[in-house]
N, C-alpha and C positions, 0 to 999 in steps of 0.2 A: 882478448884475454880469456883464456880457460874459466873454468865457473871453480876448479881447483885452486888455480892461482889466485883467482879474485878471493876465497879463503883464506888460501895464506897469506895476504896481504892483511885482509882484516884485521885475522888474527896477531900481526906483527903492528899493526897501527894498536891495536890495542893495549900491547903489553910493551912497546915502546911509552904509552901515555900513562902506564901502571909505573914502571918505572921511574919517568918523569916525575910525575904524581909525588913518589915518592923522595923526592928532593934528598937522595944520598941515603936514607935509612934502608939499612940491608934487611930486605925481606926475606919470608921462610915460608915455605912451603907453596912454592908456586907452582910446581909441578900437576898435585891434586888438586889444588886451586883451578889452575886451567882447564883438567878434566873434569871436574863437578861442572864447569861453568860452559863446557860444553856438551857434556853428554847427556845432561837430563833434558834442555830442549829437543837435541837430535830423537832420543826415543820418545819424546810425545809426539812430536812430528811424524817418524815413521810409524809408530802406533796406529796415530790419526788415517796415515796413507793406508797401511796393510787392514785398516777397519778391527784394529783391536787383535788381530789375526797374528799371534808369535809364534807359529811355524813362515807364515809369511813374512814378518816384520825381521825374524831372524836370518832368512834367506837375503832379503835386503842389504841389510848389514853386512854380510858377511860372517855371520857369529854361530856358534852353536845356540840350540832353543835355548839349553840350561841356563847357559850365559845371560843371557836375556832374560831369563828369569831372576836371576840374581841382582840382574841390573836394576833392573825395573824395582826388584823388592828394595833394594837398596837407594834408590831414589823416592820408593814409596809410593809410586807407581801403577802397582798391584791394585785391581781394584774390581767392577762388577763385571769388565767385561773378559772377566775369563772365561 
């Protein structure tokens, strides 16, 4: 199994058991729910990899720097080793 798949598998065991969880009450806003609930560990992780490095940590990703500035500030992230 891919290391992508094995992801999306996760991620579907997860939100199959959020559902569940939720025993028929219709929830809202799961969309940024799932992104907040992934994307703040992914960029400390890469953070951690690229050594704090967001020309690097951005290449990474895939993302523009700014983007990742935003992100990071936005997650609150932002911190001594700029």
């Amino acid at each position: 199994m891919s290391k992508i798949q094995s992801l999306n598998d996760t991620v579907a065991r997860c939100l199959e058991r959020y559902f569940k969880d939720l025993d028929g009450t219709m929830p809202g806003g799961v969309y940024d729910m799932v992104i907040q609930a992934v994307e703040r560990p992914m960029l400390e992780i890469v953070m951690r990899q690229s050594e704090h490095n967001q020309l690097r940590a951005s290449a990474i990703l895939g993302i523009n720097r700014n983007t990742l500035r935003k992100k990071l500030q936005n997650h609150g992230l932002l911190n001594n080793h700029e």
